[in-house]
NUMARVO-31354 format. One record per residue (C-alpha): x, y, z. Coordinates in steps of 0.05 Angstrom, whole numbers, plus 5000, padded with zeros to 4 digits. Layout:
XYZ
...
% end
This chain:
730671492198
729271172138
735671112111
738870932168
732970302163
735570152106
742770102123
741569642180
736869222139
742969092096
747868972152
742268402176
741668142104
749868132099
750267752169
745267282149
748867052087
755667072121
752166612171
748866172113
755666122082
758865842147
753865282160
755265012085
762465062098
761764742160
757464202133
763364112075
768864052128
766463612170
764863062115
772363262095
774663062156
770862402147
773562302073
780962332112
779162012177
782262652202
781862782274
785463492278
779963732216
774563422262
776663822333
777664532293
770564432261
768564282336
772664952354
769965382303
762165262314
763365792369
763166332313
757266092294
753866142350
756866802354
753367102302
746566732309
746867182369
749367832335
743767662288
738267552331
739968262370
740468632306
733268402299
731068532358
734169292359
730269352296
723769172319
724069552377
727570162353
724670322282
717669902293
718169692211
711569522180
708568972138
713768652096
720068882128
716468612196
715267872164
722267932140
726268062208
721967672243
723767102193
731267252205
731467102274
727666412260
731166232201
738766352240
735965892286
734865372242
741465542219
744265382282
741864782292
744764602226
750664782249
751064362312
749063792263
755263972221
758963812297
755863162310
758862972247
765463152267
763862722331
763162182298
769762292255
772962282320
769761532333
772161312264
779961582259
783861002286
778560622247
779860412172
773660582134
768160092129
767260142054
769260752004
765461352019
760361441954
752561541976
754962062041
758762591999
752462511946
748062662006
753463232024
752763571967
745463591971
745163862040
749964442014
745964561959
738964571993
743165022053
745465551996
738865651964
734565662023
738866252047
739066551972
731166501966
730566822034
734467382016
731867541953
724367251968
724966801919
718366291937
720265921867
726765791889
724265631963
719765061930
726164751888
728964691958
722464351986
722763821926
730263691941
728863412011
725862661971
733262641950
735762692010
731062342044
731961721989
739261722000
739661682071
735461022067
739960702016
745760892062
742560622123
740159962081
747059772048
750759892124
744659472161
743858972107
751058842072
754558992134
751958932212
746658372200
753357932167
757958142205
757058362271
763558652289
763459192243
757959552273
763060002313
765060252242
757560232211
753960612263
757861262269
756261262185
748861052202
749161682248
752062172200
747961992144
742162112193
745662832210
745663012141
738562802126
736663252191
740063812160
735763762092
731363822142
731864372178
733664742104
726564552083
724164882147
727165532125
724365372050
717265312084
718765922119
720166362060
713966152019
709666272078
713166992085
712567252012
704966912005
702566772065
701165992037
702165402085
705864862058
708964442118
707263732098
702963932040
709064001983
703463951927
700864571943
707764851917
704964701833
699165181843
696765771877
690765501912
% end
């Protein structure tokens, strides 16, 4: 019985990378499809967020076989019951990574407001928080957890100077291009969501592997008080 614990343990662990890795891709493509005001990039993203939610729900009954079935104890408890909230907040992500597609699709027989420099910076970030958040979970990494904690300010920092330039530079001038302005101001607010919902899973892992409550108190992440 044990072994075949572990075995499925790993299968869960594999799943929940593989799912982790989709997101970011997902997130990736869909600021692609932005980049080329590609409409055809934008509807397969749309298309392929099925699979997704495919495996949020092979994940979540994996879990649930294994809580039922082999009754695991202590840590392994705290971990599968993390899985099935953290592929949730995967998810989610997910079907942020599709309302930026949706917005694509408002943009293509638009030309471009202005080049695209602050969004793929904020991109980048959400990939990066999305990756580690997933790695730390894995290996119950709470360091690595916290790094993704402090990259939300970053995040959170460049979707204001996103939404200031296209309010300020743009709309309050010119009125006429806010058909072009506020599908940006909407995907820069997407992105910023995801951080989001990556520093959920963040909290989640340092609360797993210590049992301390950070949510809205990141300065509890320097000590261990």
């Amino acid at each position: 019985m044990p072994r075949h614990f572990d075995d499925e343990m790993t299968v869960l662990k594999t799943d929940i990378l593989k799912m982790g890795a989709m997101v970011e891709e997902a997130i990736f493509k869909s600021v692609e499809a932005l980049k080329h005001l590609n409409a055809d990039e934008a509807k397969q993203l749309i298309i392929d967020d099925r699979s997704i939610d495919e495996l949020e729900l092979t994940i979540e009954e994996k879990s649930l076989d294994l809580l039922a079935l082999q009754q695991p104890m202590a840590v392994d408890l705290r971990f599968i019951a993390m899985a099935m909230k953290i592929t949730n907040e995967l998810e989610r992500m997910a079907d942020l990574a599709v309302d930026i597609a949706q917005r694509v699709l408002e943009l293509v027989d638009k030309p471009l407001l202005k080049p695209l420099i602050d969004i793929p910076k904020l991109t980048a970030i959400a990939q990066q928080m999305t990756r580690d958040a997933i790695s730390a979970f894995i290996n119950k990494d709470a360091d690595l957890a916290g790094k993704v904690i402090m990259m939300d300010a970053q995040a959170d920092n460049l979707r204001n100077v996103i939404q200031s330039e296209l309010i300020n530079d743009y709309m309050t001038k010119d009125s006429t291009t806010a058909t072009r302005a506020v599908p940006l101001l909407l995907i820069a607010r997407h992105l910023e969501r995801i951080c989001d919902h990556a520093t959920n899973v963040a909290e989640d892992i340092i609360y797993m592997c210590s049992a301390k409550v950070v949510k809205h108190h990141p300065e509890k992440l320097g000590g261990n008080g």
